[in-house]
C-alpha positions as CSV (number, residue, x, y, z in Angstrom):
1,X,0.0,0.0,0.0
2,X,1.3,3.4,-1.1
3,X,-0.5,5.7,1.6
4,X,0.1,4.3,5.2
5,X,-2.8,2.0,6.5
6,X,-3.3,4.2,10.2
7,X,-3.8,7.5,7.7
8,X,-6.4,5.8,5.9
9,X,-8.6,5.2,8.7
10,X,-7.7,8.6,9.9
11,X,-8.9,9.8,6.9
12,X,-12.3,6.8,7.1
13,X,-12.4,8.5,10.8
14,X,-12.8,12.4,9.6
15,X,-15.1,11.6,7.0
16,X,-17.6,9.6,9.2
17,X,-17.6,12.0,11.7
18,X,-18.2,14.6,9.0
19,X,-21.3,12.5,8.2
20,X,-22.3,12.5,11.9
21,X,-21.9,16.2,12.5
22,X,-24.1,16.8,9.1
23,X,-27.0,13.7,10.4
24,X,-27.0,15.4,13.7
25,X,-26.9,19.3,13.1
26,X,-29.1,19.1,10.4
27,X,-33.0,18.0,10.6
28,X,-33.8,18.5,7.3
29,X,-34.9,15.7,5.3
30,X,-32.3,15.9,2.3
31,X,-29.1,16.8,4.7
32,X,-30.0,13.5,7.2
33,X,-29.9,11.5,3.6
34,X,-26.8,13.0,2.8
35,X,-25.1,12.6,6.4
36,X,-26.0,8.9,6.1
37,X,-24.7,8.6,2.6
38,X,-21.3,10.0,3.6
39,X,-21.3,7.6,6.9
40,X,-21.4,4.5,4.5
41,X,-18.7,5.6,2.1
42,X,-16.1,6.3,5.1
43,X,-16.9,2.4,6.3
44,X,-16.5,1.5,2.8
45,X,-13.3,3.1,2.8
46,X,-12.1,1.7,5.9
47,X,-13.3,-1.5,4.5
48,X,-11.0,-1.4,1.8
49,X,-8.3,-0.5,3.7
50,X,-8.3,-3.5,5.7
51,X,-9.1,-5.7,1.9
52,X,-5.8,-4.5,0.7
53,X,-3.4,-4.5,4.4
54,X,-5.2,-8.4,4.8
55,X,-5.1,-9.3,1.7
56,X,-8.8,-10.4,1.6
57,X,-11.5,-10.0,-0.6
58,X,-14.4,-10.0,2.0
59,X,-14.1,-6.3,2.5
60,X,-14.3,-5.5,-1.2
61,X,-17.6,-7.3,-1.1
62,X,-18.6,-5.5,2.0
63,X,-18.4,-2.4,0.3
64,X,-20.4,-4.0,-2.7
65,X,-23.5,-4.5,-0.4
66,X,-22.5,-1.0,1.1
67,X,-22.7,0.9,-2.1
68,X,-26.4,-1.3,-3.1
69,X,-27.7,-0.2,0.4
70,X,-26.6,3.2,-0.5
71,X,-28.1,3.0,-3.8
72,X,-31.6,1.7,-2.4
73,X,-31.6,4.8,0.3
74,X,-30.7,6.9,-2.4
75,X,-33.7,6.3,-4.4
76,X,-36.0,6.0,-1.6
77,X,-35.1,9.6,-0.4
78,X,-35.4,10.6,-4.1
79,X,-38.8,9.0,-4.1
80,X,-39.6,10.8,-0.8
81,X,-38.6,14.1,-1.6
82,X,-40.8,13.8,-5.2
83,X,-43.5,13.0,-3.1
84,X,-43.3,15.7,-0.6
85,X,-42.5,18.6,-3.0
């Protein structure tokens, strides 16, 4: 790994607390979607992090279910907002 494994889960760290601070400051609809949708990239990061220090492939599929899950709440808040506005 080119970039030191401890500095990528720094940087997994920053952006899932990013996502907190934006879930819990914020109590608009759009900005909670958005502060959940950041919180799964950063474990999807992290995941892949540990993939490629282990060596193991179950992380990378991790982050495959991740990013479905995220595409799923994705639509549904798309579908709520249509529906509200």
């Amino acid at each position: 790994m080119i970039v030191p494994f401890g500095h990528v889960f720094l940087l997994a760290g920053l952006i899932f607390s990013m996502g907190l601070v934006c879930l819990v400051a914020h109590r608009n609809l759009i900005m909670t979607l958005i502060g959940v949708e950041v919180m799964m990239n950063a474990a999807a990061i992290a995941f892949v992090a540990a993939a490629l220090r282990w060596r193991l492939m179950e992380g990378q599929a991790f982050v495959l279910f991740i990013l479905a899950v995220s595409a799923a709440e994705i639509s549904l808040g798309l579908a709520l907002v249509v529906s509200l506005y």
